[in-house]
C-alpha positions in Angstrom: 78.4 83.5 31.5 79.5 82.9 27.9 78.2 79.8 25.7 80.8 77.0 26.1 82.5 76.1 22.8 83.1 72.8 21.4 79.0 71.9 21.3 76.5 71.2 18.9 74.9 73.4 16.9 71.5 72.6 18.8 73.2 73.2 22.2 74.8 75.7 21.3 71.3 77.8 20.8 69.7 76.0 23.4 72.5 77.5 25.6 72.2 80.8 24.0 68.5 80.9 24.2 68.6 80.4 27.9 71.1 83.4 28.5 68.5 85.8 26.8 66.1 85.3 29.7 66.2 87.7 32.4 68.2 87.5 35.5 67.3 86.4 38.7 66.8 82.6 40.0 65.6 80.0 37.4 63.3 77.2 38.7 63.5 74.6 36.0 60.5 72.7 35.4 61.9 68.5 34.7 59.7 66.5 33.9 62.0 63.6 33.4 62.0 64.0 29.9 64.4 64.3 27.3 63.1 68.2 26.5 63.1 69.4 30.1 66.8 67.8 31.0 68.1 70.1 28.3 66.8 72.9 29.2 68.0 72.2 32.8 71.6 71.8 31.2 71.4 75.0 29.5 70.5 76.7 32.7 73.1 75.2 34.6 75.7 75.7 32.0 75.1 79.1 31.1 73.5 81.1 34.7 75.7 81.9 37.9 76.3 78.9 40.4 73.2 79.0 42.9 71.0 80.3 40.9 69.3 77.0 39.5 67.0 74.6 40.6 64.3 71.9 39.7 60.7 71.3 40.0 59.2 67.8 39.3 55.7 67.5 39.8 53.9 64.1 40.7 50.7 63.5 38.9 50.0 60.2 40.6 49.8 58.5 37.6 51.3 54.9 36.5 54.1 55.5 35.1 55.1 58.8 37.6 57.2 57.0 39.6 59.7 56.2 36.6 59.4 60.1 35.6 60.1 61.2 39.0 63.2 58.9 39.1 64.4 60.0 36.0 64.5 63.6 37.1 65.7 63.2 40.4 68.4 61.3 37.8 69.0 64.4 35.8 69.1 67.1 39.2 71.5 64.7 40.5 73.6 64.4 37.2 73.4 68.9 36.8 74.0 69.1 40.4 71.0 71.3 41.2 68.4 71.0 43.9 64.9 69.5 43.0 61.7 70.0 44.7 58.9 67.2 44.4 55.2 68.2 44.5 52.6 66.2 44.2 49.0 66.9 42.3 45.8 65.4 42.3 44.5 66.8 38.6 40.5 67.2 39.4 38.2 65.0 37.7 36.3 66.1 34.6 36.0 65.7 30.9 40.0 66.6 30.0 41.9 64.7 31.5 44.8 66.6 29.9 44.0 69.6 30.6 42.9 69.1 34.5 46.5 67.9 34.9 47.9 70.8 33.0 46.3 73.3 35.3 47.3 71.4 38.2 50.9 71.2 37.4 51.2 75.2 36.1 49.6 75.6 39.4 51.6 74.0 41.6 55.0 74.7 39.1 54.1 79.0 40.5 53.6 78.0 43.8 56.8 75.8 44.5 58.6 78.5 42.3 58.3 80.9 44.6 60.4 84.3 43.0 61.9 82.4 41.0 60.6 82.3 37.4 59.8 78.7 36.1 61.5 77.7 32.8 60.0 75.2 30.8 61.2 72.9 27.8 58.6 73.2 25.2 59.5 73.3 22.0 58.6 73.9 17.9 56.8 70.9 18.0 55.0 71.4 20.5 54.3 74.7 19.3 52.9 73.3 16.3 50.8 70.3 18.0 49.2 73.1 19.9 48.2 74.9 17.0 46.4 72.0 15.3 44.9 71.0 18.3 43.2 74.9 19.0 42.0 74.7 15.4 40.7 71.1 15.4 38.4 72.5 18.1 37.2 75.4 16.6 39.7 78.2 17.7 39.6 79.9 14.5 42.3 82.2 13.7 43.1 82.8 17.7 44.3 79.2 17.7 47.6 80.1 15.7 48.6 81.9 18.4 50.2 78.4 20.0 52.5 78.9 22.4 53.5 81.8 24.1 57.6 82.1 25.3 56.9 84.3 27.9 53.4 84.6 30.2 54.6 85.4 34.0 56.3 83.1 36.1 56.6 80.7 32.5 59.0 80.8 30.3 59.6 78.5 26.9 63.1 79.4 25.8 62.9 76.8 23.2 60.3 77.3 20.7 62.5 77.8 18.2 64.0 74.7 18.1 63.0 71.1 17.3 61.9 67.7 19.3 64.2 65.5 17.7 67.2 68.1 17.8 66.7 68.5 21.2 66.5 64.9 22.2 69.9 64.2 20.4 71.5 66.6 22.2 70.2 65.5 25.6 71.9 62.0 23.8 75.0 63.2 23.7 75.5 64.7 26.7 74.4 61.4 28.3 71.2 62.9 30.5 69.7 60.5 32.3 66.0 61.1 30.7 62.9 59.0 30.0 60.7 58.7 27.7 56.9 59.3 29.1 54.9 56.1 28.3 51.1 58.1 28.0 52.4 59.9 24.9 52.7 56.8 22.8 48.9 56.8 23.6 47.0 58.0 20.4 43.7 57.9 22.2 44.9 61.5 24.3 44.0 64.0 21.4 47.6 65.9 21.4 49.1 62.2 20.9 46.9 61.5 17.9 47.8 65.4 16.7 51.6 64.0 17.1 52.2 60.7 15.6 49.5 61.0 12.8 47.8 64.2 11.6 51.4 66.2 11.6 53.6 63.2 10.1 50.5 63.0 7.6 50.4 66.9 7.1 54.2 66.5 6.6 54.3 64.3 3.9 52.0 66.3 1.8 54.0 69.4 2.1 57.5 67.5 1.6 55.9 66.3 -1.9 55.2 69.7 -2.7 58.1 71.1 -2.8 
């Protein structure tokens, strides 16, 4: 289907970013979140009727029960079906990443052949970097993010957070804002609101 015109120059390649995928059925993974409702727009607006749906995992968490109603929100709003799972992330040291297993997990599972596309973007891209190297990745660590590693896909790496949230704005997506990633004691939330902004502002007065 052709890119609708009359959009943004941020939906506009969000939408064309989504029709370079393959074909086939697209299970969206929503979070709730400003990122994952567009890239549940852009599948809806640019794939065939039918061929769309949702996935919102549950971690259990505090503040889950406002993400999940925020994407049963944004299915209802796109008029595509969503399908709930719950997870229990194992205990363990990381926190973070014992819930991010859990969810890729249970994301391939409730997929099924469908091939799970997910919202992440540059910034995220970027956070993941910093984070690999702050551990001692070395030079594998700028690697970040892959777009494609089978059933995942990340359409939107080439675009940015706060583009992406305006767009989702504008189009009036019914989207929360996830509470934990305010917390700067997680490590990717400390890489976020202080070492990049900081990193930022050095390269901005260089130039």
């Amino acid at each position: 289907m052709a890119v609708p015109g009359g959009l943004s120059s941020t939906a506009t390649a969000a939408c064309a970013a989504v029709e370079q995928l393959d074909d086939g059925p697209l299970a969206v993974a929503l979070s709730g979140g400003a990122d994952s409702a567009v890239v549940a727009w852009a599948c809806v607006t640019v794939r065939p009727p039918g061929t769309v749906r949702a996935i919102h995992v549950n971690h259990g968490w505090a503040d889950s029960p406002r993400l999940e109603a925020a994407a049963v929100a944004v299915a209802a709003r796109l008029s595509i079906p969503l399908e709930i799972v719950a997870v229990a992330p194992a205990p363990g040291p990381s926190p973070e990443g014992a819930a991010r297993d859990a969810r890729l997990a249970a994301l391939a599972e409730a997929a099924r052949e469908a091939l799970v596309v997910m919202g992440h973007h540059a910034d995220d891209a970027a956070e993941t970097v910093v984070g690999n190297l702050l551990r001692g990745a070395g030079a594998t660590g700028l690697s970040g993010i892959t777009p494609e590693r089978h059933p995942y896909l990340r359409p939107f790496l080439g675009l940015r957070r706060a583009d992406l949230r305006a767009v989702a704005e504008d189009l009036g997506l019914p989207f929360v804002d996830d509470p934990s990633n305010a917390d700067t004691t997680l490590r990717r939330n400390l890489i976020r609101h202080e070492i990049i902004p900081e990193l930022d502002r050095h390269v901005e007065g260089e130039l």
